[in-house]
KEKE-3310 file (N, C-alpha, C; in steps of 0.2 Angstrom, whole numbers, plus 5000, padded with zeros to 4 digits):
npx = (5101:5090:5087:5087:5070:5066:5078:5094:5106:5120:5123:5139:5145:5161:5179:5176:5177:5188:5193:5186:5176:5183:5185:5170:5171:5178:5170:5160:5165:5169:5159:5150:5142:5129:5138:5140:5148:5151:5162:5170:5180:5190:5202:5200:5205:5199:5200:5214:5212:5208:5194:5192:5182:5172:5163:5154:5151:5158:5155:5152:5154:5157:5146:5130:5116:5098:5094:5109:5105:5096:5101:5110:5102:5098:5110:5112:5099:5093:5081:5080:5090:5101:5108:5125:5128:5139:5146:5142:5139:5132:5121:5114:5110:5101:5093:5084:5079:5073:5059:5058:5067:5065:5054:5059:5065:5077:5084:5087:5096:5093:5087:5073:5073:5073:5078:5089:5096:5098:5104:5116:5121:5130:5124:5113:5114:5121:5112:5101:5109:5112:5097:5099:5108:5122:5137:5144:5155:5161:5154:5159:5153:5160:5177:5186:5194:5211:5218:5202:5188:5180:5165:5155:5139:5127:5127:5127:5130:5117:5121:5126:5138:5149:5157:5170:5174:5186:5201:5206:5219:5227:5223:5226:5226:5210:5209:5211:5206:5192:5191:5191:5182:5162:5157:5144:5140:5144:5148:5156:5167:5177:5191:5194:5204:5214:5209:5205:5190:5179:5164:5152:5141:5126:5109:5098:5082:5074:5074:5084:5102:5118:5133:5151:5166:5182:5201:5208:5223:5234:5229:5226:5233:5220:5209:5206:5208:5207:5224:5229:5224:5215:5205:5192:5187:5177:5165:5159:5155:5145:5143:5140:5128:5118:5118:5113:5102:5096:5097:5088:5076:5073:5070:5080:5089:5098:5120:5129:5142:5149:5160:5169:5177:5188:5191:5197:5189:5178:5166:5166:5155:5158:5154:5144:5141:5132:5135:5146:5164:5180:5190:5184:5189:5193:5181:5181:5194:5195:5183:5172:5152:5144:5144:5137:5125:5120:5118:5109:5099:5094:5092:5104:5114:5110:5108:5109:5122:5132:5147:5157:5169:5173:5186:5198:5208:5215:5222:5222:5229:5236:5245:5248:5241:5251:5261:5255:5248:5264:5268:5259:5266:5261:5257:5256:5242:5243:5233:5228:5241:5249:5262:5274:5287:5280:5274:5285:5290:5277:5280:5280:5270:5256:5261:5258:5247:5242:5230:5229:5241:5239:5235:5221:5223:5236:5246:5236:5244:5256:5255:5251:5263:5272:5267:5270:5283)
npy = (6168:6173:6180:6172:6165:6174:6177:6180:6192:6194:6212:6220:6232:6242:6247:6250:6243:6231:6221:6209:6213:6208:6194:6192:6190:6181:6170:6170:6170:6156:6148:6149:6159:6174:6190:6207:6222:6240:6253:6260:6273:6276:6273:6263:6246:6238:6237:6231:6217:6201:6204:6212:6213:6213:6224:6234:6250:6269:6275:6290:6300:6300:6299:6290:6287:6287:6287:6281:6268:6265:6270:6257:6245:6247:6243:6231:6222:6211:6199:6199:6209:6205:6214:6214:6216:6225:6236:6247:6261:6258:6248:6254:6267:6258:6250:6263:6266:6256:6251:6258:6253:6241:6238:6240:6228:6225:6216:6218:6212:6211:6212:6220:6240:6246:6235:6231:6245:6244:6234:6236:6250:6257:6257:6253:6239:6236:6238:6231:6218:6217:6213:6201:6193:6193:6198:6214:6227:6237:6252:6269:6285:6292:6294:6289:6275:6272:6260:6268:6264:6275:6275:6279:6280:6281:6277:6288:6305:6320:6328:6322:6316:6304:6292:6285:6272:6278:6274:6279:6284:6289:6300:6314:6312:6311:6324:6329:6321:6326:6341:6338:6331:6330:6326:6320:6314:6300:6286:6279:6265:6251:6246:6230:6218:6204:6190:6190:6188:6185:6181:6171:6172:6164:6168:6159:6165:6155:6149:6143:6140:6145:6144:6150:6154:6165:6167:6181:6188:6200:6216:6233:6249:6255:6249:6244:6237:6218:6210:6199:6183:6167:6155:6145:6137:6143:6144:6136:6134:6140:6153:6155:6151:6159:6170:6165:6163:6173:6183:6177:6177:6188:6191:6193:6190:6186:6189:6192:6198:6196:6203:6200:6202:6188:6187:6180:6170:6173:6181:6197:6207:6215:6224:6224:6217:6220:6213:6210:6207:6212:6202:6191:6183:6171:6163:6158:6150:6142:6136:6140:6137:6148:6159:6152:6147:6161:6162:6152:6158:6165:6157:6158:6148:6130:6122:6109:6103:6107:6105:6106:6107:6110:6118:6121:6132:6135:6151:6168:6182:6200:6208:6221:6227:6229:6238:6249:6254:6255:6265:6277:6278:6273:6257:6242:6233:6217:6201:6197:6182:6183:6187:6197:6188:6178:6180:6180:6167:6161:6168:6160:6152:6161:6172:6164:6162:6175:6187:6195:6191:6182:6171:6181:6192:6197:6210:6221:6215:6217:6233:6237:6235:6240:6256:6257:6256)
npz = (5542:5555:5570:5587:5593:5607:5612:5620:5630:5638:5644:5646:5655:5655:5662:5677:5692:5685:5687:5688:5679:5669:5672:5672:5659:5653:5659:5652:5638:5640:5643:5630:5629:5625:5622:5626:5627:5636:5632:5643:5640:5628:5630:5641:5648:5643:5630:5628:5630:5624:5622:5615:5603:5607:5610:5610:5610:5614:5628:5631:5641:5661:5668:5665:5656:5650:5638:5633:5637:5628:5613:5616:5616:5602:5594:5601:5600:5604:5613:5625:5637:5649:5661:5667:5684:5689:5695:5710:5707:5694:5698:5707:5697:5687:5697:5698:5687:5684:5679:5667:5660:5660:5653:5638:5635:5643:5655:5674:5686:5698:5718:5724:5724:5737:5747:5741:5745:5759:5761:5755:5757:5773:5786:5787:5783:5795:5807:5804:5805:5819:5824:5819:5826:5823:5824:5824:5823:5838:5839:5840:5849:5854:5867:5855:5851:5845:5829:5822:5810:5800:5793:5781:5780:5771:5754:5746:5749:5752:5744:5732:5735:5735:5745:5755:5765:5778:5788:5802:5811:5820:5836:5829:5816:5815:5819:5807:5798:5802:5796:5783:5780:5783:5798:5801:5791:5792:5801:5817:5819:5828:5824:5817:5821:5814:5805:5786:5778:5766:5764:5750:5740:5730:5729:5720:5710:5714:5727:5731:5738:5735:5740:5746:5751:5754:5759:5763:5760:5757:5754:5746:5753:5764:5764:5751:5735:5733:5733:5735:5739:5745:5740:5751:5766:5777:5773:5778:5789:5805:5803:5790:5786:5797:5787:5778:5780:5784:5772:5765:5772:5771:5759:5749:5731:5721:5718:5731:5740:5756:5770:5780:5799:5804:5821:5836:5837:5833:5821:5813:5804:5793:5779:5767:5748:5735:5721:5708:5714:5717:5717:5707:5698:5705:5708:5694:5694:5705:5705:5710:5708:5706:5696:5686:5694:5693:5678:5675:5682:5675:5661:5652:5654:5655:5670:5673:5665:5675:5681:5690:5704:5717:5724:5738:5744:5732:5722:5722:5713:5712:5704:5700:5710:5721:5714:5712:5726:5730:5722:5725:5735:5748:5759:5759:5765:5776:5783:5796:5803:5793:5782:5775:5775:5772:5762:5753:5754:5748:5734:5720:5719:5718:5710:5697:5696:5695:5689:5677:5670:5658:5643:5637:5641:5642:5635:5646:5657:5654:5654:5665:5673:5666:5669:5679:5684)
capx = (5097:5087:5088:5082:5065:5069:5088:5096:5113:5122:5127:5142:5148:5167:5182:5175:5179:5190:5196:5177:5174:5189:5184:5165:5170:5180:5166:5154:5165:5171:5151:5146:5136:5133:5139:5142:5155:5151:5169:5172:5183:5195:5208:5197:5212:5196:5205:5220:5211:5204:5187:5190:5180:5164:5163:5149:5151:5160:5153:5154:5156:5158:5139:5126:5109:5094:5097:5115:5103:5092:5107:5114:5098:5097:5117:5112:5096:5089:5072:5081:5098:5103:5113:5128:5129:5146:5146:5136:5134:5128:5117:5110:5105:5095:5085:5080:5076:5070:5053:5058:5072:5063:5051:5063:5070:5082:5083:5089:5097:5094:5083:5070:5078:5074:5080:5096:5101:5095:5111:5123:5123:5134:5123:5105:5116:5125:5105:5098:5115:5110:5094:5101:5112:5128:5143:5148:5161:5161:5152:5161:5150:5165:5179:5188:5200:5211:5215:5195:5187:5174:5160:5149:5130:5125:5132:5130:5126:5112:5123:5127:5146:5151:5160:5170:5180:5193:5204:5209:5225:5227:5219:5228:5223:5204:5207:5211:5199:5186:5192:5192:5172:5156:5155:5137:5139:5149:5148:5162:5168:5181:5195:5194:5213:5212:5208:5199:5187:5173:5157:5153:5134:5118:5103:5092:5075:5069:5075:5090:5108:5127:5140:5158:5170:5189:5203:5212:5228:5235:5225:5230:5231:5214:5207:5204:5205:5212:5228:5230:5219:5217:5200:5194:5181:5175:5156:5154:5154:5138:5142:5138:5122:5116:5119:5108:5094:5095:5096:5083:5070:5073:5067:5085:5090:5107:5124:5130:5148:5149:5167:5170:5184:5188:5195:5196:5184:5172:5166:5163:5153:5164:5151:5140:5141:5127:5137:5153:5167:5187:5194:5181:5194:5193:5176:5182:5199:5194:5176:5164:5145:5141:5142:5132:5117:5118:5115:5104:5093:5092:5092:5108:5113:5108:5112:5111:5126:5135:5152:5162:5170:5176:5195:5201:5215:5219:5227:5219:5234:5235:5254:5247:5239:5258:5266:5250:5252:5271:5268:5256:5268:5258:5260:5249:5240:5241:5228:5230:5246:5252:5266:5278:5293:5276:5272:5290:5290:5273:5278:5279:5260:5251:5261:5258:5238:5241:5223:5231:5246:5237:5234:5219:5225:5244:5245:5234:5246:5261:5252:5250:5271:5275:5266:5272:5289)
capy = (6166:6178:6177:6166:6166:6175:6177:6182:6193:6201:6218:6224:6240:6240:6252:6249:6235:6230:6212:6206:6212:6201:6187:6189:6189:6172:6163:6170:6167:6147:6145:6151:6167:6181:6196:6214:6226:6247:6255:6268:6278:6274:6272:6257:6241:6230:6237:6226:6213:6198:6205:6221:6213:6213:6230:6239:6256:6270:6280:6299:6305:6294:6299:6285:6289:6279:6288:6277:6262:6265:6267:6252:6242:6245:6240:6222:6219:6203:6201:6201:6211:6206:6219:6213:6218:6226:6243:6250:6266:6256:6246:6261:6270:6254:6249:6268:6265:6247:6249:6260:6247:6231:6239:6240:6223:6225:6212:6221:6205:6213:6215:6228:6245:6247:6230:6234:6249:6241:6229:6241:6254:6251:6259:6249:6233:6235:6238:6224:6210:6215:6211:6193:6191:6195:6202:6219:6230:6242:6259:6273:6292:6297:6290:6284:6270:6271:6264:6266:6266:6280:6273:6283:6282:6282:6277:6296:6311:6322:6332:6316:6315:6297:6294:6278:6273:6279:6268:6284:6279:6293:6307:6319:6310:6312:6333:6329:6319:6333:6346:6336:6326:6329:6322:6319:6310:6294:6285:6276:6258:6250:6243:6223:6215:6196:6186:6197:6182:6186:6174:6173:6168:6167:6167:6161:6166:6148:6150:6138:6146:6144:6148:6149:6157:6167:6173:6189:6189:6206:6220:6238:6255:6259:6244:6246:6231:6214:6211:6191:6179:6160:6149:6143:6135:6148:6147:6128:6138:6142:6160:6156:6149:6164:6173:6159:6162:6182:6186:6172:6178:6197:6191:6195:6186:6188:6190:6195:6197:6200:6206:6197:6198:6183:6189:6177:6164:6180:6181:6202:6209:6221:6227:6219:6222:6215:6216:6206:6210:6212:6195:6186:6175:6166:6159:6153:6146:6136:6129:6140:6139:6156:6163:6145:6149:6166:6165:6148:6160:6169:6155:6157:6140:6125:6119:6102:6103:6110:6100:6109:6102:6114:6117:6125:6135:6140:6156:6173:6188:6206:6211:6228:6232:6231:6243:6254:6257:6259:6274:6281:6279:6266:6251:6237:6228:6211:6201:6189:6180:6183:6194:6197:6183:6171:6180:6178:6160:6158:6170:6156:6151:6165:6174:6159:6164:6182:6187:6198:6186:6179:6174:6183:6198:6199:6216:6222:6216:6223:6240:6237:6234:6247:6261:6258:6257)
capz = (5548:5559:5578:5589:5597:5616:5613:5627:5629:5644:5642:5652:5658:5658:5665:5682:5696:5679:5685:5690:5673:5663:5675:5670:5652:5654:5663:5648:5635:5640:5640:5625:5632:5621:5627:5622:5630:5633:5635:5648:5636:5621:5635:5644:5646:5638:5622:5629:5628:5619:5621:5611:5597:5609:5611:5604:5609:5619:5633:5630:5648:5666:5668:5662:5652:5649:5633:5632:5635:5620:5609:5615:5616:5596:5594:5605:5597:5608:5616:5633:5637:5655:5662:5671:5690:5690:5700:5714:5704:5688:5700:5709:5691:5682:5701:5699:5683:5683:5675:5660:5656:5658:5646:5634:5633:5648:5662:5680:5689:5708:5721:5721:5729:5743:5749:5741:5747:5765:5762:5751:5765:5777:5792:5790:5785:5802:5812:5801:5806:5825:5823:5816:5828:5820:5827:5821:5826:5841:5838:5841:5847:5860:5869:5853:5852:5837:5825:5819:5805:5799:5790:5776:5782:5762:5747:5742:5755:5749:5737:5728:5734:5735:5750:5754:5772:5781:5793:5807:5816:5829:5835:5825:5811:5819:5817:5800:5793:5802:5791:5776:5779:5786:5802:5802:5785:5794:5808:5818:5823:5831:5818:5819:5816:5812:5796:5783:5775:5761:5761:5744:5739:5725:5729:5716:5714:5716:5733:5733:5739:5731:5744:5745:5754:5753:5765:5759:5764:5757:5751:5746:5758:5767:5764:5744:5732:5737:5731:5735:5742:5742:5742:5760:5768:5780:5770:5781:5797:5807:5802:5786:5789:5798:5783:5772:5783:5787:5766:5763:5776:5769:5751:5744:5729:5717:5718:5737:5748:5763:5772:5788:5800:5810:5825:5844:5835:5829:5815:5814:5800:5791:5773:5761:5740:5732:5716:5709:5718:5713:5715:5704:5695:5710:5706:5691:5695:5711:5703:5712:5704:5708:5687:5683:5695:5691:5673:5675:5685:5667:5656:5647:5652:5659:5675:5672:5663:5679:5685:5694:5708:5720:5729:5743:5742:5727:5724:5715:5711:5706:5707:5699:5717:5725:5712:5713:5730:5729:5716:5729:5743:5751:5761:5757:5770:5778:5787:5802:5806:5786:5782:5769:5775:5771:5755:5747:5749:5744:5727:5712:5720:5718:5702:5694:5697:5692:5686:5669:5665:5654:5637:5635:5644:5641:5635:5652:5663:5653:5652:5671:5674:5664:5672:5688:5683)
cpx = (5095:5090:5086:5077:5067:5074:5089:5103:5115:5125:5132:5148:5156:5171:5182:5177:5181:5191:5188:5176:5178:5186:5177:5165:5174:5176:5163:5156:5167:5163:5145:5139:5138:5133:5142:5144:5154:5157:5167:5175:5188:5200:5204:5203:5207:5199:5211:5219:5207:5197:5186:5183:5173:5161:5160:5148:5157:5158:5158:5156:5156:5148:5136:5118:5106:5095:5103:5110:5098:5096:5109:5109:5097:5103:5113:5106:5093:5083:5075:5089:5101:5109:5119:5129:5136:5148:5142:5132:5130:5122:5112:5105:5101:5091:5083:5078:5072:5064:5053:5064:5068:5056:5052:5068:5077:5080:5088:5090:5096:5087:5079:5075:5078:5078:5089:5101:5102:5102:5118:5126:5125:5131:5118:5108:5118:5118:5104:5103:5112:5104:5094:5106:5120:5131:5144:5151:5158:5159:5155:5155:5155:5170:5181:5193:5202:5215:5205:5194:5180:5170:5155:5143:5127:5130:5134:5126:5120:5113:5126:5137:5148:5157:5162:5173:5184:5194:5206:5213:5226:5222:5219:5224:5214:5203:5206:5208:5192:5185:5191:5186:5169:5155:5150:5137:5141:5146:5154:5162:5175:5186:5197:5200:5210:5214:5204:5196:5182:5170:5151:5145:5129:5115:5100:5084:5070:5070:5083:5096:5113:5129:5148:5164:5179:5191:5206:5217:5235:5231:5229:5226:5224:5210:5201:5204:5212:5219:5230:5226:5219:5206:5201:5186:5176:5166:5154:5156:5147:5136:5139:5130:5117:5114:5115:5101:5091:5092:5089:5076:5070:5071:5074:5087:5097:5114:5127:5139:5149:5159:5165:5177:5185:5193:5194:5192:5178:5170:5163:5159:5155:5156:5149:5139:5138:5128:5143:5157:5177:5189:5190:5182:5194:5188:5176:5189:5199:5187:5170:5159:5142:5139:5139:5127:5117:5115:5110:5098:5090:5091:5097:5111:5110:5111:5114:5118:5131:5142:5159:5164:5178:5184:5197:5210:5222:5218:5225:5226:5233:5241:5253:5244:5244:5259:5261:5250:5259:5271:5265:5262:5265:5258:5255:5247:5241:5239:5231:5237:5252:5257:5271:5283:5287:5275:5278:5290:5285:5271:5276:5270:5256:5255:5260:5248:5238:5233:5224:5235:5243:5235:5230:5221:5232:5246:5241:5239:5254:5261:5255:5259:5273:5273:5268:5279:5294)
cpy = (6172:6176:6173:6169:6168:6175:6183:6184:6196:6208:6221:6230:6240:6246:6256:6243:6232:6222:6210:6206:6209:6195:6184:6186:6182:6167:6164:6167:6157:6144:6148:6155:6171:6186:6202:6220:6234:6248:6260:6272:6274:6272:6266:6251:6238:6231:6233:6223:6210:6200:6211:6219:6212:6219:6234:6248:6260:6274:6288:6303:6297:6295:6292:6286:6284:6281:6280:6270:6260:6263:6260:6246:6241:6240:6232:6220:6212:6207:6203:6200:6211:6211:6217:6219:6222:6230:6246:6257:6264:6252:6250:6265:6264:6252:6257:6269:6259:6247:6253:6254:6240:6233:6241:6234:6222:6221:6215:6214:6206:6212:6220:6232:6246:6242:6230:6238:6248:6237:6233:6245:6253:6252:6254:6243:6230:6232:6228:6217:6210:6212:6201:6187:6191:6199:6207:6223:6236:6247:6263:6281:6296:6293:6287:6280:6268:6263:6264:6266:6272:6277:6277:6279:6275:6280:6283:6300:6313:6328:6328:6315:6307:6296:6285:6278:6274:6278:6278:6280:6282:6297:6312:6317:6311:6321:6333:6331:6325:6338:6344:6334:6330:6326:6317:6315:6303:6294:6280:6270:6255:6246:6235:6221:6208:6195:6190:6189:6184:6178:6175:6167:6170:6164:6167:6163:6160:6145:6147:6145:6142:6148:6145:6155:6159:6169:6176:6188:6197:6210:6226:6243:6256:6255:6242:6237:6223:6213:6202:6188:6170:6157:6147:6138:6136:6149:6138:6130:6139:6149:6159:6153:6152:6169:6173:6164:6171:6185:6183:6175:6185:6196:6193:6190:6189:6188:6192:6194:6199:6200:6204:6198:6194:6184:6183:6175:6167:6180:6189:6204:6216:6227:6220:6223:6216:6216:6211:6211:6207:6205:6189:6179:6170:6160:6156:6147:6142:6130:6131:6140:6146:6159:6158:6146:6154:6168:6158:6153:6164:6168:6154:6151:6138:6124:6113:6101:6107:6105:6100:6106:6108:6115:6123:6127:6135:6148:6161:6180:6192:6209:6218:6233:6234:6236:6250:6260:6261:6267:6279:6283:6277:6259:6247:6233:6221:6208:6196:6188:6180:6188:6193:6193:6179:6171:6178:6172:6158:6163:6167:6156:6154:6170:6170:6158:6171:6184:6187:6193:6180:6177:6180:6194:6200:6206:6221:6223:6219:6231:6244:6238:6240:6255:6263:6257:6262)
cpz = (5552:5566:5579:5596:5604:5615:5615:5626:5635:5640:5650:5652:5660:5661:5670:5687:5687:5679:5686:5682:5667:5666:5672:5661:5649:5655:5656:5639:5634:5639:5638:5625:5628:5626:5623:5627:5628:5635:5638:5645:5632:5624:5639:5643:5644:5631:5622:5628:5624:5616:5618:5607:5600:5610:5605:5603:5615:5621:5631:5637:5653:5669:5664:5660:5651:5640:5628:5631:5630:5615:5610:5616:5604:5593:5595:5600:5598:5611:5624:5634:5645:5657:5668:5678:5693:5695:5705:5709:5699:5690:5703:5703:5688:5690:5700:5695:5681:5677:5669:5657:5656:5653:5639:5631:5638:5651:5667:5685:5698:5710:5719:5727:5732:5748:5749:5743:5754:5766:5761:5754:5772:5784:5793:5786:5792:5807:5807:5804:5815:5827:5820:5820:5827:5821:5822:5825:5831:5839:5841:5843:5851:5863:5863:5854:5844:5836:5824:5813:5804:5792:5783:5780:5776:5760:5744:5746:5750:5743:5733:5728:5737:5741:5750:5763:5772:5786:5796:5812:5819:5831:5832:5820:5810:5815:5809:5797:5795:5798:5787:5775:5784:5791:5803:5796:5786:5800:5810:5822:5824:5824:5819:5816:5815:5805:5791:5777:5773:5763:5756:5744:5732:5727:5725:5718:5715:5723:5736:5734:5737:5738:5744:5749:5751:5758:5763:5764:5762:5753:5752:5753:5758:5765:5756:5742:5734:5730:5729:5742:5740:5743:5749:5760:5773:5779:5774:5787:5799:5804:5796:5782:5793:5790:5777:5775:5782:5777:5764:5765:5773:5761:5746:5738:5724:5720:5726:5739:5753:5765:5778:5791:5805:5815:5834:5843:5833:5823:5812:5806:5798:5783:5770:5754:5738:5724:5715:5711:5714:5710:5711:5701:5700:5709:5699:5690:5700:5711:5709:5708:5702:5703:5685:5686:5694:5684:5671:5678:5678:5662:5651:5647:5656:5666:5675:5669:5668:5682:5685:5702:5711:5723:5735:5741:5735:5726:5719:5718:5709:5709:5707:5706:5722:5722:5714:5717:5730:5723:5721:5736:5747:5754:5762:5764:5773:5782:5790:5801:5798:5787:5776:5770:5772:5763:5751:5746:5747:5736:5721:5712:5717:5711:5697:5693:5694:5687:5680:5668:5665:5647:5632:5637:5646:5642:5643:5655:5661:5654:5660:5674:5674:5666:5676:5688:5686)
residu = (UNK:UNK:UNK:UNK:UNK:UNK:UNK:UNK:UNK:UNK:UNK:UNK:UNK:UNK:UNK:UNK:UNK:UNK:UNK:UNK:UNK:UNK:UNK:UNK:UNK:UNK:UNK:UNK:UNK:UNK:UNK:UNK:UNK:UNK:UNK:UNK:UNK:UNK:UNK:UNK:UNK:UNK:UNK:UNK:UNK:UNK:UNK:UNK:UNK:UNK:UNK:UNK:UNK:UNK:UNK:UNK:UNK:UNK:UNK:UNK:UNK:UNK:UNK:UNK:UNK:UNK:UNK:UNK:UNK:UNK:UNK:UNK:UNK:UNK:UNK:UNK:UNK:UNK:UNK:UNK:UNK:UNK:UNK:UNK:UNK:UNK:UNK:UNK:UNK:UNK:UNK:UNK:UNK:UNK:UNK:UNK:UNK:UNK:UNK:UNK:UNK:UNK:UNK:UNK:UNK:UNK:UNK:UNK:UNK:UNK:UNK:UNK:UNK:UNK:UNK:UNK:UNK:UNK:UNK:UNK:UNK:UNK:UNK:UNK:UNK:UNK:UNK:UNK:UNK:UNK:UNK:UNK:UNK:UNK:UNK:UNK:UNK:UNK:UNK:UNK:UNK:UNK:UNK:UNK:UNK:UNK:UNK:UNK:UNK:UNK:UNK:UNK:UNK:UNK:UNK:UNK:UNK:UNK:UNK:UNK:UNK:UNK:UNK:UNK:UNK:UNK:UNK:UNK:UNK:UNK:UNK:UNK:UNK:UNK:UNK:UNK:UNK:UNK:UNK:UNK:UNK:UNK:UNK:UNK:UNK:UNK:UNK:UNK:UNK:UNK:UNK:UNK:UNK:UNK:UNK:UNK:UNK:UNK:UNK:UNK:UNK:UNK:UNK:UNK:UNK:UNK:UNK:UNK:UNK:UNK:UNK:UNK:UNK:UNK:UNK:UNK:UNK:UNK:UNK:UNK:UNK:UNK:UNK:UNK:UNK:UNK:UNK:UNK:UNK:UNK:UNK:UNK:UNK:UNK:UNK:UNK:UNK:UNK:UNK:UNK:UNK:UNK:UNK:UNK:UNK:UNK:UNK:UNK:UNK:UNK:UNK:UNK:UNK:UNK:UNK:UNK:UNK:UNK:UNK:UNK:UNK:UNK:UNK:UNK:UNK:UNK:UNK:UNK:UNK:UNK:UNK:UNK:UNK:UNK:UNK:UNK:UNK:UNK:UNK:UNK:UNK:UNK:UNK:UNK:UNK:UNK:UNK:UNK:UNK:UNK:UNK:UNK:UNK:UNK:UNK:UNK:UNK:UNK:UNK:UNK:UNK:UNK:UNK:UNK:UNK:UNK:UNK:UNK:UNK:UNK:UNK:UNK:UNK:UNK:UNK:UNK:UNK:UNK:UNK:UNK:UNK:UNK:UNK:UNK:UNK:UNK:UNK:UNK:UNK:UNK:UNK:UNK:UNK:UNK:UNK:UNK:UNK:UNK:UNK:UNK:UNK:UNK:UNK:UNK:UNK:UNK:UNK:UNK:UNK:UNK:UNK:UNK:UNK:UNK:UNK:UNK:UNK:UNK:UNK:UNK:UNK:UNK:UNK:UNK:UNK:UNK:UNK:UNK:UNK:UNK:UNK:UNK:UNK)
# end
C-alpha cells in the first residue's frame, strides 16, 4: 500500500531541551502520530531510548541547513512534515526561512516573525506587558539593588553570540560581570523572590485558548532548567486572563509559557518562550490538553476524541538537575516558602514522577546517575 492522500508526520529535532523532546515523543507515540527523530550526534540520549528506531538521520555539525531539510524531507517523504517547536534556535532558523520550507512540504507551527521575536525577547515582551498592564520587575539604569538580574536585550547580539541571564548578587559581582559582557547588550531588573509559577497556554488558529498552569518549586543555579514542580491552578486567576486577552489581540497563535513570579499577591512577569519548555511531562501526567489542540490544530488527531480530565498537583522530577549542579558546584534554587526539610518529606512523591525512570527511558536516567557519580 502507498501512502495516504495528505499524510501528515512531525519531524523532530533532538539533543536539545531533551525532556520536552522525550515528553513530546510519548504524547505522539500514545496517539498514534507519526513521527520522525533527527539526532544531534551519535552521542544524542534519544539513542537510550525507546525511540531510537524513529531516528532518521544524524546531524553533521550543531549548525542547521535548509540543505539538512531537503535530505530529511526525502528520508520523511509526506505531503506535510510539521516541524516540531522544540528550541528557540530551531525556531528562529525555519521562521527565517518559512516560505522555502513551506514550499517544500514543511509546516512551520509559529507565528509569523516579527510577532515572535516581539514575545521571545525579553526587552520588547517586557514594553508590550506594560502596555497590558502587567506587572514587570523594577528596571535598573543606576542605583542598583542586588541581588538583580541582567537581562539580554536579543536573543543574539549583532555578532550572533547567544546570551542568556545573569542573577548579580553583589556589586563585586557587578565589576565582574562588566568584564565578562557587553553592557549595552543587557538591561537590568530587580530579582523578584516569591512563588516562581509558569502559565501554560495554546492558542489555536480558530481562535479558542487551552491554559494551565505550574508552580516550580526547585530549579537549578541561575535560574536554568526546573528541577521539580507540581500542577496548580494559577491559570484561573485574572492574571491569566490578561494574558488570554493580550496574546489574542496581538494575532499570536501556538505554543506559549510565560514565567511569573507571585510575589505580595503580584503576579510579576518574569520571560515568555513561544516554544515547549523543559517540564513538558507535566502536561502529560496531570491531563493538560495543550499536545491535543496542538496537533488538532494540524490535523494529526481529532479533538472529538479528547478526554482528559485535568489534576492539580501532581508532581513532574528531574533528579539529574540536582547531581548536575552538584558536579558544577552549585546550589539549586528554591522558590517561595519551599525548602529542602519540605523537599525530603515530599521525596517518595516526586521520585516516583521522575521524568527518565521510566520504562521507555531506563537507560537515560542510568546514564544520567552514573555521570554524576
Amino acid at each position: 500500500m502507498g501512502k495516504q492522500k495528505n499524510s501528515k508526520a512531525i519531524l523532530i529535532i533532538s539533543g536539545f531541551n531533551q525532556r520536552a523532546v522525550i515528553s513530546f515523543c510519548r504524547f505522539a507515540n500514545e496517539n498514534n502520530i507519526v513521527f520522525h527523530i533527527v539526532a544531534e550526534s551519535k552521542n544524542d540520549t534519544i539513542f537510550l531510548s525507546s525511540y531510537k528506531n524513529h531516528v532518521i538521520d544524524i546531524r553533521e555539525n550543531l549548525s542547521i541547513s535548509l540543505y539538512d531539510f531537503e535530505r530529511w524531507k526525502i528520508k520523511i517523504d509526506e505531503d506535510n512534515i510539521i516541524i516540531l517547536p522544540s528550541t528557540e534556535y530551531l525556531n528562529r532558523f525555519i521562521l527565517k526561512n518559512r516560505l522555502h520550507l513551506e514550499n517544500n512540504n514543511y509546516v512551520v507551527p509559529l507565528c509569523d516573525a516579527n510577532l515572535y521575536d516581539k514575545i521571545s525577547d525579553k526587552y520588547s515582551f517586557s514594553d508590550i506587558c506594560k502596555k497590558y498592564d502587567i506587572q514587570i520587575p523594577a528596571e535598573y539604569d543606576s542605583d542598583f539593588k542586588y541581588p538583580c538580574v541582567a537581562k539580554p536585550k536579543r536573543y543574539s547580539t549583532q555578532d550572533d553570540l547567544i546570551l542568556k541571564p545573569v542573577i548579580i548578587h553583589s556589586k563585586e559581582a557587578h565589576k565582574t560581570f562588566d568584564e565578562n559582557f557587553n553592557h549595552h547588550n543587557f538591561y537590568f531588573q530587580e530579582f523578584i523572590q516569591g512563588k516562581s509559577i509558569y502559565l501554560l497556554f495554546y492558542f489555536s488558529t480558530d481562535g479558542s485558548v487551552s491554559s494551565f498552569s505550574q508552580e516550580n518549586l526547585i530549579q537549578q543555579d541561575q535560574g536554568l532548567s526546573i528541577i521539580a514542580a507540581v500542577s496548580s491552578d494559577h491559570h484561573l486567576n485574572e492574571i491569566s486572563l490578561k494574558y488570554k486577552n493580550m496574546f489574542s489581540e496581538l494575532g499570536f497563535h501556538g505554543l506559549v509559557m510565560v514565567e511569573t513570579k507571585l510575589y505580595n499577591g503580584q503576579y510579576y512577569m518574569i520571560e515568555a518562550n513561544p516554544r515547549l519548555w523543559g517540564p513538558s511531562q507535566l502536561i502529560l501526567d496531570s491531563g493538560m490538553d495543550l499536545f491535543h489542540h496542538f496537533m488538532a490544530d494540524y490535523g494529526l488527531i481529532p479533538l472529538n476524541t479528547l478526554n482528559k480530565v485535568y489534576r492539580k498537583d501532581v508532581a513532574y522530577f528531574w533528579s539529574g538537575g540536582i547531581f548536575s549542579d552538584r558536579r558544577e558546584k552549585l546550589k539549586v534554587a528554591f522558590h517561595g516558602d519551599y525548602n529542602q526539610e519540605q523537599f525530603l518529606q515530599d521525596y517518595y512523591k516526586f521520585f516516583s514522577s521522575e521524568v527518565y525512570l521510566r520504562e521507555d527511558t531506563l537507560n537515560i536516567f542510568y546514564s544520567e546517575h552514573k555521570n554524576y557519580e
